[in-house]
N, C-alpha and C positions, 0 to 999 in steps of 0.2 A: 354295299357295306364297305367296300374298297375305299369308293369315296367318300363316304362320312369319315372311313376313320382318317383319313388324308385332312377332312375340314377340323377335325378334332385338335389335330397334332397343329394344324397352321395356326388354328386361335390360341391353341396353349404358348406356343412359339411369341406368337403376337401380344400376349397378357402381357409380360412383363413391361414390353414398349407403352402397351397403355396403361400402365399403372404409372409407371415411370413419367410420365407428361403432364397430368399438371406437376407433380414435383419438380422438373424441369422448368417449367412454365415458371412458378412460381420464383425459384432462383436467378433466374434469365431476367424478372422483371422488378428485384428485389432492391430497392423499398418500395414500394404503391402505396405506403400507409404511413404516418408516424412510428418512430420508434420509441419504447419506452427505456431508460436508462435508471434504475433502480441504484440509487446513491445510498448506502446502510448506514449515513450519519444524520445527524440534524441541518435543516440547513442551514449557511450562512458560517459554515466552519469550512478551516482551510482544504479540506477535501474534495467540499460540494463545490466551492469557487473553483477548483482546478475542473472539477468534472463539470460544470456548465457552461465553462468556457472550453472543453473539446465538446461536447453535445452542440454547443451552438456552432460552432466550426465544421464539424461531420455534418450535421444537422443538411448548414448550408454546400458543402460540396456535393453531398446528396439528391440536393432536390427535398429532401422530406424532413419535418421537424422530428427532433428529438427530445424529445418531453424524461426530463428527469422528475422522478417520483424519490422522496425522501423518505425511507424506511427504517428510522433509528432505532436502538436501544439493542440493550444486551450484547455490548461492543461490537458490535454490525451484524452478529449474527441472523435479529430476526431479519433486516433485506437481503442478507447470503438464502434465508430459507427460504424468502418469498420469489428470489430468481429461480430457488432450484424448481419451485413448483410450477414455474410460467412454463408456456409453451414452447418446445426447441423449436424457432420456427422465423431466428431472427430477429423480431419484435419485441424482443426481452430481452435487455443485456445490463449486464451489472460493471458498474465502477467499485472496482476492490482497493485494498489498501493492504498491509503487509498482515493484518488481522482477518484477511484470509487462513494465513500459516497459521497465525498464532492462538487462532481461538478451534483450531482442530485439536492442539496440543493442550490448551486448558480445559476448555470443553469437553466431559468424557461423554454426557449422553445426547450429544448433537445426533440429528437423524438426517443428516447429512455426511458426504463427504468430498470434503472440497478437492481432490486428487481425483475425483472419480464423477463428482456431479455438474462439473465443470470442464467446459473446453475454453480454452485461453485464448484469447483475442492478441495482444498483446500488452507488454511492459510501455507506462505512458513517462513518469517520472518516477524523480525522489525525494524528498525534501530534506536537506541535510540536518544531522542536530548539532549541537553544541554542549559543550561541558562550561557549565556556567559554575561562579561561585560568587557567594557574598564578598564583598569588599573587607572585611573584617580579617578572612582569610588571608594568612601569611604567606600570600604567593601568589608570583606572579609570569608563570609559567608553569606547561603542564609536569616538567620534572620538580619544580620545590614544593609543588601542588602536592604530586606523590612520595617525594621525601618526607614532606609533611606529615601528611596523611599514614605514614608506615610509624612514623617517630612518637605518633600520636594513636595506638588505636584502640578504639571505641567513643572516642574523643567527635568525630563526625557525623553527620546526619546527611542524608540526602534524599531529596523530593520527587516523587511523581504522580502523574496525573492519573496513576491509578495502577492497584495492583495487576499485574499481570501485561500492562501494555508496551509498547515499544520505548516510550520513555524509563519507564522500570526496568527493562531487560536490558535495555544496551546501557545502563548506571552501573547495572548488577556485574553484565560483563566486565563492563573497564575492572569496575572495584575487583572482582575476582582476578582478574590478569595482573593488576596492580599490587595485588596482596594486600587491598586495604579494609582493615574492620571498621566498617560503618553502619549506621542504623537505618534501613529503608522506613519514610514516613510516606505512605501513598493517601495524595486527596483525590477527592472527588472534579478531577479534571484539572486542564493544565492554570485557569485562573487564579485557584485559589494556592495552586503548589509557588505558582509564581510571586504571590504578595506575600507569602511566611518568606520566602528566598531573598526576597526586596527587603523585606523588614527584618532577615535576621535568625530567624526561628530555628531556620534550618542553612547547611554549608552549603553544598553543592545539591546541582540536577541537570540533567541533558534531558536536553528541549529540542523542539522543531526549531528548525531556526528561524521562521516566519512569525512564530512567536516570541522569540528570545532580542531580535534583532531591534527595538525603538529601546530598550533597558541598558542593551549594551552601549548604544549611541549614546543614552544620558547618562552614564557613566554609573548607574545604581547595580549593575553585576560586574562582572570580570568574564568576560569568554576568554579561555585557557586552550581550546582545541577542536576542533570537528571532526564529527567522527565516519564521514563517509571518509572514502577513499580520494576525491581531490579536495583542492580549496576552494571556498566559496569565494565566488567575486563580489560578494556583500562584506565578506571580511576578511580581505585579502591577504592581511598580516597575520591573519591568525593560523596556525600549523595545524595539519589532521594530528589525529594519535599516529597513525600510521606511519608518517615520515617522525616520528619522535619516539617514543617510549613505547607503541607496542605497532612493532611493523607488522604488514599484513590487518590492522583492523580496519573493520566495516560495520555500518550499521547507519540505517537511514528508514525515513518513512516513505516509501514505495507504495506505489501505487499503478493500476494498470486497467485493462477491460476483460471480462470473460462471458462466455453465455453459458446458457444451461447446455448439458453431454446431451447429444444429438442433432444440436443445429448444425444443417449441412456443411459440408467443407468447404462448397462455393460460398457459402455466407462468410462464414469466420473469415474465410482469404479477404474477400470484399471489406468488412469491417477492418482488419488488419492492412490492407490499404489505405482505407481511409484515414483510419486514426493514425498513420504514418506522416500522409500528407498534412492533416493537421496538425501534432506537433512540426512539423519544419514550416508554416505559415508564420506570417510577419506579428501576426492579432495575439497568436497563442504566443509565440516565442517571446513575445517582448512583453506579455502578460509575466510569464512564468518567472522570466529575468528579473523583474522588478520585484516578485515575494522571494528572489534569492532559491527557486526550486529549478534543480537538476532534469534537464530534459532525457530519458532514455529512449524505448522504443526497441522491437523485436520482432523477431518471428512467432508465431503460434506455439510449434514447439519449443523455442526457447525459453520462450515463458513460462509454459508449462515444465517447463525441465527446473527453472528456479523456482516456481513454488514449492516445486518436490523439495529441492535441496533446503530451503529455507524452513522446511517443515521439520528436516532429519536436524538442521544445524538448532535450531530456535528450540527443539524438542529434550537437547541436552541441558541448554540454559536455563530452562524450564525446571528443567529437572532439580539440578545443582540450586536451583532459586527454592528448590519446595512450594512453587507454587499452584495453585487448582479453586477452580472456579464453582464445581461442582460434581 
């Protein structure tokens, strides 16, 4: 009996080690398969091009393909819910954009939660916007813009590609900072907000500036500002708000990697490796240079510390905006 209960207690001792090995195994030998990379827009938008250009770069550092799957609609949500449901296990990682944050705060019956169903890979870019106006408009900087704009209100209109998204929010910001009464006209995506803007319909709108940038060159808008925190080296004359009329602003479209809560921590680290060294590669760098996008990059928890804060910051804008999805 002595010695049974001695073999009892050694195999109990010894479970965990063997439970524990392939999960080791598997991490040790992590990727042996394709990875899939779940893009929550259409393809062939300035998103999916940033993200199949590090898919193909990780892809290749790796050893293994990375196969992006394009899961649009309902502002990225349904591919945010088709990540949450894949397997923590690596092989599932989602390319997000700042509509991570922003569709938890519009969204009330999402059955998800992006703070808690997600571990964060890291921060990849951002893509700066621009405060564009019609040429009609009596100014030609961002303070006679807001002079203007104060001397005049309800007198203005301004465009975005749609309620509730990061072109709408950071318009809504400036305007409320700025104290100016204007009338939010949101289309059905950034194409169509951009030809009423070219043609007049409407004053102003901040744009990505990968889309804002061929209009501005043929002189049919006025870019007045950008509103991340540095200048773009696409439009290098042009001033943020920040160094002008509202110090301290920011607002850009970000974008990053995460996977579903539970994929081990030796993964995340590995992928947060990788996608490190693929942003500071020559392919991606000088891709991203040429759409005028912001290269970031971060730690696991960093990242995850700014989506938090980007949820609480974006949740008040939201608010003051009166906007909801459902």
């Amino acid at each position: 009996m002595r010695h049974t209960s001695r073999l009892i207690a050694s195999l109990l001792l010894a479970v965990p080690g063997l439970l524990l090995a392939p999960a080791q195994a598997q991490t040790d030998n992590y990727p042996d398969r394709a990875i899939t990379m779940i893009v929550p827009f259409p393809a062939g938008g300035p998103t999916d091009i940033v993200a199949r250009l590090m898919a193909k770069q990780m892809g290749d550092q790796m050893g293994q393909s990375i196969v992006v799957e394009n899961r649009g609609g309902a502002s990225g949500t349904i591919g945010m819910q088709a990540a949450v449901n894949a397997k923590a296990d690596g092989y599932t990682i989602l390319y997000n954009t700042s509509s991570i944050a922003l569709s938890s705060i519009l969204y009330k019956n999402l059955s998800y939660n992006p703070e808690k169903d997600f571990a964060a890979v890291t921060s990849t870019a951002t893509v700066p916007m621009v405060l564009l106006v019609h040429p009609s408009v009596p100014a030609n900087n961002i303070q006679e813009f807001v002079d203007y704009a104060n001397k005049n209100p309800g007198k203005l209109s301004y465009a975005s590609s749609g309620a509730g998204n990061v072109t709408h929010l950071t318009a809504f910001l400036f305007s409320q900072s700025a104290n100016i009464d204007a009338v939010h006209v949101p289309y059905r995506g950034s194409a169509p907000a951009m030809i009423d803007l070219v043609g007049g319909q409407v004053d102003y709108m901040t744009n990505t500036l990968n889309d804002s940038l061929q209009f501005v060159r043929d002189g049919r808008l006025k870019a007045l500002a950008i509103t991340t925190a540095e200048r773009s080296e696409q439009l290098p004359d042009v001033p943020t708000l920040a160094e002008t009329v509202m110090p301290g602003f920011e607002s850009g479209a970000w974008q990053g990697i995460v996977a579903p809560t539970g994929t081990p921590e030796a993964i995340i680290n590995r992928l947060n490796e990788e996608a490190l060294k693929a942003l500071q590669s020559e392919e991606v760098k000088s891709q991203l240079d040429q759409q005028g996008t912001q290269i970031l990059g971060s730690t696991p928890a960093e990242y995850q510390a700014y989506i938090s804060s980007e949820i609480v910051r974006w949740g008040k804008v939201i608010e003051a905006a009166g906007v909801s999805i459902d």
